[in-house]
GUBAKOL-397323 format. One record per residue: residue in one letter; x, y, z of N, C-alpha, C in turn. Coordinates in steps of 0.2 Angstrom, whole numbers, padded with zeros to 4 digits, always signed. Atoms other than C-alpha are relative to their C-alpha. Layout:
! GUBAKOL-397323
AXYZXYZXYZ/...
//
This chain:
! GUBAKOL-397323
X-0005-0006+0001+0551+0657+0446-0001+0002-0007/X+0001-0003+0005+0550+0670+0432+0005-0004-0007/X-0006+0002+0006+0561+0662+0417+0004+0006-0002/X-0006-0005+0000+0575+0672+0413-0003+0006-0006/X+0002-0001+0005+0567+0678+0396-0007+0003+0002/X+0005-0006-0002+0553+0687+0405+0000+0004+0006/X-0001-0004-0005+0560+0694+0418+0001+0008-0002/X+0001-0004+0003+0563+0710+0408-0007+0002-0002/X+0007+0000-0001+0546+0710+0404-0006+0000+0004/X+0000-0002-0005+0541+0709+0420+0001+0006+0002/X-0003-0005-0004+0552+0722+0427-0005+0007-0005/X+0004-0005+0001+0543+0733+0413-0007+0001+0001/X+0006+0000-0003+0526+0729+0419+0001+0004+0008/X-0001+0000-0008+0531+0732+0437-0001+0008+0001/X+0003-0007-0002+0524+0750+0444+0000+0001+0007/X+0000+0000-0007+0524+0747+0463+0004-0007+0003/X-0004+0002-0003+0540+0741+0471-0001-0001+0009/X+0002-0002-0009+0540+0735+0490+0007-0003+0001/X-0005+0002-0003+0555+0735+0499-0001-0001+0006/X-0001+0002-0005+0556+0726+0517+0003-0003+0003/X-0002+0004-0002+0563+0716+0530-0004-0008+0001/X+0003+0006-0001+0559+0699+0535-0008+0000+0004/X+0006-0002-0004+0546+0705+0547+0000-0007+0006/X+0001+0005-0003+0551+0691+0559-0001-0006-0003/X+0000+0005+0006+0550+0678+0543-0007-0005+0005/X+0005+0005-0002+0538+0661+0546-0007+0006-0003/X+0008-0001+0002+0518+0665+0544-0001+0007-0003/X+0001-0008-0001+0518+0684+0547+0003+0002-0006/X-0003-0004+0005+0531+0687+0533-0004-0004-0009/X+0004+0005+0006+0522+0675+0521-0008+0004-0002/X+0005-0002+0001+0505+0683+0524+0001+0008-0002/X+0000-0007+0003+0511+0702+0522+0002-0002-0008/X-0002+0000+0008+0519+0697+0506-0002-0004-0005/X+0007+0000+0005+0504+0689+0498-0003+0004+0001/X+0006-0002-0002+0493+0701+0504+0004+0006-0007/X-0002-0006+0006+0503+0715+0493+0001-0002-0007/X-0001+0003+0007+0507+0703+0478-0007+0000-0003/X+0004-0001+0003+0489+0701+0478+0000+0005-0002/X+0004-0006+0000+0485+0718+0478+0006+0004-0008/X-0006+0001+0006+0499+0717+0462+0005+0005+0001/X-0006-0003-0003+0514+0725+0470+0003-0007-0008/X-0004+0004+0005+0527+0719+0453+0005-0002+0004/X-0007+0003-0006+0542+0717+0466+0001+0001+0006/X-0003-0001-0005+0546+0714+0479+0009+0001+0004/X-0006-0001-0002+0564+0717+0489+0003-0004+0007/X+0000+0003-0004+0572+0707+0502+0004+0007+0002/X-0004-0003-0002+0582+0720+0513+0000+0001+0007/X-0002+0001-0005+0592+0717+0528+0007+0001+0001/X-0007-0002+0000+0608+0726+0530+0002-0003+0005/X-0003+0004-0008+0612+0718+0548+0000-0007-0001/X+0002+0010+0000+0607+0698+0541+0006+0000-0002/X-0006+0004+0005+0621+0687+0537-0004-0004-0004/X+0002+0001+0005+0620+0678+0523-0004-0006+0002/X+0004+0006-0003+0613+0661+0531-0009+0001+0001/X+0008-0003-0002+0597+0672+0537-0003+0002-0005/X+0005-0002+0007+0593+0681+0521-0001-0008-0004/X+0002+0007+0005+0594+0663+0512-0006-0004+0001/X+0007+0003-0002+0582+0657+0523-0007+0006+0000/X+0003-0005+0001+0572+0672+0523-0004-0001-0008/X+0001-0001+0006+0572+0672+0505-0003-0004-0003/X+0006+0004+0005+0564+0655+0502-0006+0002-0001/X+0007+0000-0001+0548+0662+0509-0002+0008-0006/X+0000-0006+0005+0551+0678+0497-0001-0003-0008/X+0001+0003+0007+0554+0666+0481-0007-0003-0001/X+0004+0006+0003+0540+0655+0483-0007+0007+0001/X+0002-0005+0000+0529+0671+0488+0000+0004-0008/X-0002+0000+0006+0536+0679+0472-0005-0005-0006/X+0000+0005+0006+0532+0664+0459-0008-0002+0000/X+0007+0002+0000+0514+0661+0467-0005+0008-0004/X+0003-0005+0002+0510+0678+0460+0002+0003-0006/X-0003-0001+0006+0521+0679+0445+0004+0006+0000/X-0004-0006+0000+0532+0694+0452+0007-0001+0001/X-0009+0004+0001+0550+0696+0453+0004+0002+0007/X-0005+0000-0006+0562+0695+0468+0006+0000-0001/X-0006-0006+0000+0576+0707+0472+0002-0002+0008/X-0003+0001-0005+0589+0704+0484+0003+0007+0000/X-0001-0008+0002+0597+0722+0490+0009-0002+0003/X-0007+0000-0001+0616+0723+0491+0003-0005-0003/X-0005+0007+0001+0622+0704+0490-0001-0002-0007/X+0002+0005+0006+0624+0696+0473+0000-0006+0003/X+0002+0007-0001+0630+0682+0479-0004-0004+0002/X+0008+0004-0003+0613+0678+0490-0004+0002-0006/X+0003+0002+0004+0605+0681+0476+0001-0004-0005/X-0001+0005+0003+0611+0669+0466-0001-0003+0002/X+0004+0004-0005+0609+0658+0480-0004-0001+0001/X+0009+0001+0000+0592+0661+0482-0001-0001-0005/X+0003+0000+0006+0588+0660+0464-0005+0006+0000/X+0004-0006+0003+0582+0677+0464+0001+0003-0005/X+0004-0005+0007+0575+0689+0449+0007+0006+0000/X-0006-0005+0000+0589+0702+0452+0003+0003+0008/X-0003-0002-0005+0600+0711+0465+0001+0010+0000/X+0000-0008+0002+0599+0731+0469+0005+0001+0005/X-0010-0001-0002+0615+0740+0472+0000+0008+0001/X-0001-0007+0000+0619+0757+0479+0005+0002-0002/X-0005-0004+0002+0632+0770+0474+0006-0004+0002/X-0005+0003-0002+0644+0762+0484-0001-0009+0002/X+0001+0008+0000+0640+0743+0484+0005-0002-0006/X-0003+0001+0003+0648+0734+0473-0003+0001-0008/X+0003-0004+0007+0649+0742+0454-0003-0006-0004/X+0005+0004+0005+0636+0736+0440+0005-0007-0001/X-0003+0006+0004+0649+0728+0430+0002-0005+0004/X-0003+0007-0002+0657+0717+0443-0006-0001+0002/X+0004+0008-0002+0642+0710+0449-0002-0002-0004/X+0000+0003+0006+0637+0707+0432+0005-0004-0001/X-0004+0004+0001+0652+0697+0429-0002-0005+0005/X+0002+0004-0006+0647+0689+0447-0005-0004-0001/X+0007+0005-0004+0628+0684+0446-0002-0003-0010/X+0003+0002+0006+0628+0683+0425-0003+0003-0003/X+0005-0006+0003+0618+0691+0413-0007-0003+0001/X+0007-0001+0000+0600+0684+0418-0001+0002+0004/X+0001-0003-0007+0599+0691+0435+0000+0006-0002/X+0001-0007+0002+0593+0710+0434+0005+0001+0006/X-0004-0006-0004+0603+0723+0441-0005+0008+0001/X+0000-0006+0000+0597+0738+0449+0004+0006+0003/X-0007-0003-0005+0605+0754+0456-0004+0006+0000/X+0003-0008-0003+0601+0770+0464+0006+0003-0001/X-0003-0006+0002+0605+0785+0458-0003+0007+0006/X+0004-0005-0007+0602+0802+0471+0002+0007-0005/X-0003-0007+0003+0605+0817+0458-0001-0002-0008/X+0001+0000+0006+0602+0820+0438+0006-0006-0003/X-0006+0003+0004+0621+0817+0435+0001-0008+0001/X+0000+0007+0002+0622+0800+0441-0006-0005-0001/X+0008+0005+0004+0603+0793+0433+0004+0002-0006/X-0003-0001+0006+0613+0800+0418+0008-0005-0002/X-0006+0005+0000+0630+0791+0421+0000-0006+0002/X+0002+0007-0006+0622+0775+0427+0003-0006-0007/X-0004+0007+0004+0632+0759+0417-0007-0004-0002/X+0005+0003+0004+0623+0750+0404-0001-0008+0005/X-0001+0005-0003+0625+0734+0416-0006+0001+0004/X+0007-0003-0002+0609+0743+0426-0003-0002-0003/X+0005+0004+0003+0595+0733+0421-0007+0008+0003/X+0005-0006-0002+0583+0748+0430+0005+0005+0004/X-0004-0006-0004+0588+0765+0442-0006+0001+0003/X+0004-0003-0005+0580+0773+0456+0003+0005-0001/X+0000-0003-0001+0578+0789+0459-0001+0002+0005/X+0002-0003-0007+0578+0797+0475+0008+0003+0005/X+0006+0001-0005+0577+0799+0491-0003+0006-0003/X+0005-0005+0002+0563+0811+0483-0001+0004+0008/X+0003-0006-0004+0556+0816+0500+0007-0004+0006/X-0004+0004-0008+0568+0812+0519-0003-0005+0002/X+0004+0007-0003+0565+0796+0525+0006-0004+0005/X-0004+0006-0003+0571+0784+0539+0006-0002-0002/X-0003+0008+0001+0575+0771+0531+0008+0002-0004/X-0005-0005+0003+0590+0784+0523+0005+0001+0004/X-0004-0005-0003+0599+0792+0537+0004+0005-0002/X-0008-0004+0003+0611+0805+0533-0001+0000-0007/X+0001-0002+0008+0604+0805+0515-0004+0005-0002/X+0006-0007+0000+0595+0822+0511-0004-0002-0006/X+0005+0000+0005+0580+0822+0499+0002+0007-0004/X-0002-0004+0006+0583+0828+0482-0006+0003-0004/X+0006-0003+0004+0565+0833+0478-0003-0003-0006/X+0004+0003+0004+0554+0831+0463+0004+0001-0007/X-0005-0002+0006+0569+0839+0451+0003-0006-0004/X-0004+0006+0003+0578+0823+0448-0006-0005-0002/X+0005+0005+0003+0562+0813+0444-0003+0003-0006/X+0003-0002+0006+0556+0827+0432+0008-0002-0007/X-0004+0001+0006+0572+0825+0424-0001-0009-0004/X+0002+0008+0005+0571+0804+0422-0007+0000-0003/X+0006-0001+0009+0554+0811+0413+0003+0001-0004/X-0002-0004+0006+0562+0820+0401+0005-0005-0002/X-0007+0004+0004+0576+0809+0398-0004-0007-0004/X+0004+0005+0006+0570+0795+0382+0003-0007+0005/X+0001+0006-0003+0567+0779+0392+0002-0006-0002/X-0004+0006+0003+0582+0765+0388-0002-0005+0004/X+0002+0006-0007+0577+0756+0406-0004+0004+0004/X+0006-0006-0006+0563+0758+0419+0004+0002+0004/X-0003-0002-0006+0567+0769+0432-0007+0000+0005/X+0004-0001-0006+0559+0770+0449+0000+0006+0003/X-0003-0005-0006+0557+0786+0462-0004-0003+0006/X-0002+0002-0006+0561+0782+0478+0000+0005+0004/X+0001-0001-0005+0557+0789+0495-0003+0004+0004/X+0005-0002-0005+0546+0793+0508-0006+0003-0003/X+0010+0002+0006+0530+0790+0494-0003-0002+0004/X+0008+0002-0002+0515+0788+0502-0007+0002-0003/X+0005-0004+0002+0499+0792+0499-0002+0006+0000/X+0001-0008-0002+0499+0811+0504+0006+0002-0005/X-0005-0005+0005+0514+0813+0492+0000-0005-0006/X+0001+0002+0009+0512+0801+0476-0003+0002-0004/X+0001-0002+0007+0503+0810+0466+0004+0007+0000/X-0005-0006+0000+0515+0824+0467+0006-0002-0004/X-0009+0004+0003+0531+0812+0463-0005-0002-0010/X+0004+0002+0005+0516+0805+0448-0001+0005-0004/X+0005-0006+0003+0511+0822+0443+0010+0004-0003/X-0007-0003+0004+0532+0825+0440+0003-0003-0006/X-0003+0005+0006+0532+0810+0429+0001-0008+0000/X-0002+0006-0003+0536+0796+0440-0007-0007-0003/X+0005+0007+0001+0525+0779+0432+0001-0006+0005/X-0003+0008-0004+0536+0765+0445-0001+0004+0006/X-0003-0003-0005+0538+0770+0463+0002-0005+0005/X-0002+0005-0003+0548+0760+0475-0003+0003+0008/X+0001+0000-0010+0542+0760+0495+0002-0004+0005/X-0003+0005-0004+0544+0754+0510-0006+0002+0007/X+0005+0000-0005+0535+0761+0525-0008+0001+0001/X+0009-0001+0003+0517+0766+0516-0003-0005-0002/X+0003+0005-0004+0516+0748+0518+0000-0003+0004/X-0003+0002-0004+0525+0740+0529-0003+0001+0006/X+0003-0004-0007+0518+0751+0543-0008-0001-0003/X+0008+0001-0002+0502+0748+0537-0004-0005+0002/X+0002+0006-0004+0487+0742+0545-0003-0004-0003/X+0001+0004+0008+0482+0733+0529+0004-0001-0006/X-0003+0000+0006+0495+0731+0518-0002-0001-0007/X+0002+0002+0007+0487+0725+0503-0004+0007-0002/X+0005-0005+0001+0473+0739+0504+0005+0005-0001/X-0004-0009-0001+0489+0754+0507+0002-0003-0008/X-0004+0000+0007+0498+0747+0490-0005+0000-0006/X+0000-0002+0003+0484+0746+0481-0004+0007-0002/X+0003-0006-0001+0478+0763+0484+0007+0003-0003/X-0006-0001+0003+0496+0767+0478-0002+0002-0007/X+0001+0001+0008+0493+0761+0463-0005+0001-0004/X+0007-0004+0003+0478+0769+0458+0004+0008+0001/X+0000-0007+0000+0486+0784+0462+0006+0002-0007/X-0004+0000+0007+0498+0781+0447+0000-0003-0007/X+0002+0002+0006+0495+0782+0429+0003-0005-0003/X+0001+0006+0002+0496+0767+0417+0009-0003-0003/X-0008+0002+0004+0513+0769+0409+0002+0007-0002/
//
């Protein structure tokens, strides 16, 4: 596990975000999640809105030890409590999840906190308790429903805004649209199907990250 004292460090190293499900957990979900750490994916994300909390915990062994074999950090998505549980890296929080500060009071101050922002005003109104932000959904995506794509607007702004915490943009990045969100500004990107669905995962991420400058 990352020591709590470089997990910030970490998180500012981190450039390619992968968010997933378990993938059926056991072998399968062991092997895609080495194959993209190799390919130096910074973080990963466990997400499963349907699991109870007993499945993510077991899930999430195989994302810690995953994680730690490759020196990245692990993100539980909604639950603090399972991340404490898990001894995960930090917990990411939507608009409506539960706000920064209580879960900070909940998981403590070495557990990161992230949180998605969908518009200029709330990446600017975002609580110092936010350890990073997302930006997005930049382009329509699935994994969103009912969320409309805010474009490349909101990202050129978190360029322009003087950099307190990394921020991420978020959604429906792949290859045919990264350097577009990169060419807006974007240095981090968070994903999820542009690897997930690939039919090599390590080779799709790091094709990503070649498609994104250094810092």
């Amino acid at each position: 596990m990352i020591g709590t004292s470089s997990r910030s460090g970490a998180l500012q190293r981190a450039r390619l975000y992968v968010v997933c499900d378990a993938r059926g957990g056991g072998s399968a979900l062991e092997r895609f999640l080495d194959a993209i750490l190799e390919a130096r994916a910074g973080i990963v994300q466990l997400r499963d809105k349907q699991a109870e909390a007993g499945d993510l915990l077991k899930w999430a062994e195989t994302f810690r030890r995953c994680a730690d074999r490759h020196d990245a950090l692990f993100i539980v998505n909604d639950r603090p409590d399972v991340a404490v549980a898990a001894g995960a890296d930090g917990v990411h929080l939507g608009q409506n999840d539960l706000p920064a500060r209580t879960a900070r009071a909940l998981v403590g101050e070495d557990i990161l906190i992230g949180l998605s922002t969908h518009d200029a005003a709330q990446f600017d109104a975002a609580p110092p308790e936010a350890d990073y932000l997302c930006v997005g959904p930049v382009h329509a995506t699935p994994t969103k429903p009912g969320r409309p794509a805010i474009g490349l607007d909101a990202v050129r702004h978190a360029a322009a805004t003087p950099e307190a915490r990394p921020w991420f943009a978020i959604g429906g990045i792949d290859a045919a649209t990264i350097e577009d969100v990169a060419a807006a500004g974007a240095t981090r990107v968070v994903v999820v199907r542009a690897v997930t669905e690939a039919e090599d995962p390590g080779a799709a991420a790091a094709t990503l990250l070649r498609s994104l400058p250094s810092g």
